[in-house]
C-alpha positions, -999 to +999 in steps of 0.1 A: +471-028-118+446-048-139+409-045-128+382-064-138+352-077-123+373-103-101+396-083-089+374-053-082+400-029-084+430-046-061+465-054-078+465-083-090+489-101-065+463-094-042+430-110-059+437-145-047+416-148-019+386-136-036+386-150-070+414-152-100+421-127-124+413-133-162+449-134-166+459-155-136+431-181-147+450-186-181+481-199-167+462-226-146+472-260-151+433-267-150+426-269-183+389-265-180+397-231-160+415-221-193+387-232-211+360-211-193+383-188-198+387-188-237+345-192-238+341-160-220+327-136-242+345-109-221+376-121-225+404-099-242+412-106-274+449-105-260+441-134-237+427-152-263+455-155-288+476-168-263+450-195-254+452-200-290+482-220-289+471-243-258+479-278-258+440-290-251+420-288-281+393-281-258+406-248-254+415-241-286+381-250-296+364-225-266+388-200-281+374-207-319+334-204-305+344-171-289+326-142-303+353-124-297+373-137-316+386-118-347+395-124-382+431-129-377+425-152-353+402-177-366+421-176-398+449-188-375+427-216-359+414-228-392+447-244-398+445-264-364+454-298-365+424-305-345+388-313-370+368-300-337+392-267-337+387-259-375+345-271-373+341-241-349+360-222-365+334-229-399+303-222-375+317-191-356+296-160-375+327-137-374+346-163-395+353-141-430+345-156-465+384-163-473+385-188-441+351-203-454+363-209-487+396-226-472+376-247-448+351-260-473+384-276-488+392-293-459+405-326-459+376-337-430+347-349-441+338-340-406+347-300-409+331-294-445+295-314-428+294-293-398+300-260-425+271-282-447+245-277-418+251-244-404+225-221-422+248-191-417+275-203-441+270-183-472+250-192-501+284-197-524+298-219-500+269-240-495+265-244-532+304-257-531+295-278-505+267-294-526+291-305-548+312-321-526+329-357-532+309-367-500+278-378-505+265-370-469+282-333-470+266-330-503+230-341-484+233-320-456+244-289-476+215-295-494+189-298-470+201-267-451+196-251-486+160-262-485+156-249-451+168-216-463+148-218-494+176-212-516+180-242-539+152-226-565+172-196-566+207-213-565+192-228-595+186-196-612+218-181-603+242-217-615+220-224-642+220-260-635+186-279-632+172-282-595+174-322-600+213-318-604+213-302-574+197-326-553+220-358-571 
């Protein structure tokens, strides 16, 4: 028997009338349903690795947003051949420092600007990122820096002068 708040405690060949079971909605050929599904911050973590390997990237994307979602996980999703996948995988708070390293590597200029902005990406990551080949990930990476108020101490820890920073 699985019980949850949609199947209020009937089997779950029984829920139908009254609403789908977590696990019932992720077989749905609706792939919004499956992506409500992998957004749900109640989802299992179970439920979400499957979802994981869905054919829609928007699901695979909901899944990489979850707060839920753990370290093995994202790592997974950070190798995604989808840029939208791996961005939220960069701007998901649980993603660990190893993933965040990888990702401000990645070939997207798209990915390593969306890393660039967030102003929860480390310090040593954003200081990569100011030095990227990209001139608007280098910007952006920047100004989040400013908005932190990190470049004067960036400076302080790099040793480089704050004009080198900013060009």
């Amino acid at each position: 028997m699985v019980e949850n708040e949609f199947s209020q405690g009937k089997p779950e060949n029984e829920v139908g009338k009254e609403g789908s079971s977590v696990l019932e909605m992720r077989h749905s050929e609706d792939s919004h349903v499956r992506r409500i599904v992998a957004g749900n911050p109640n989802t299992p973590l179970a439920v979400l690795t499957r979802l994981a390997d869905d054919l829609s990237y928007h699901v695979r994307r909901a899944v990489a947003e979850n707060p839920r979602s753990g370290d093995a996980l994202l790592m997974y999703l950070a190798s995604d051949g989808s840029s939208e996948v791996r961005m939220a995988v960069a701007e998901n708070r649980n993603t660990n420092l190893l993933t965040l390293r990888q990702l401000a590597e990645d070939g997207c200029d798209d990915v390593r600007y969306g890393m660039a902005e967030c102003p929860h990406v480390p310090a040593e990551i954003l200081l990569r990122l100011a030095d990227d080949e990209n001139p608007y990930v280098r910007f952006r990476s920047m100004k989040t820096m400013q908005l932190l108020g990190l470049p004067g101490k960036l400076c302080l820890l790099t040793g480089r002068p704050l004009h080198r920073l900013y060009g």
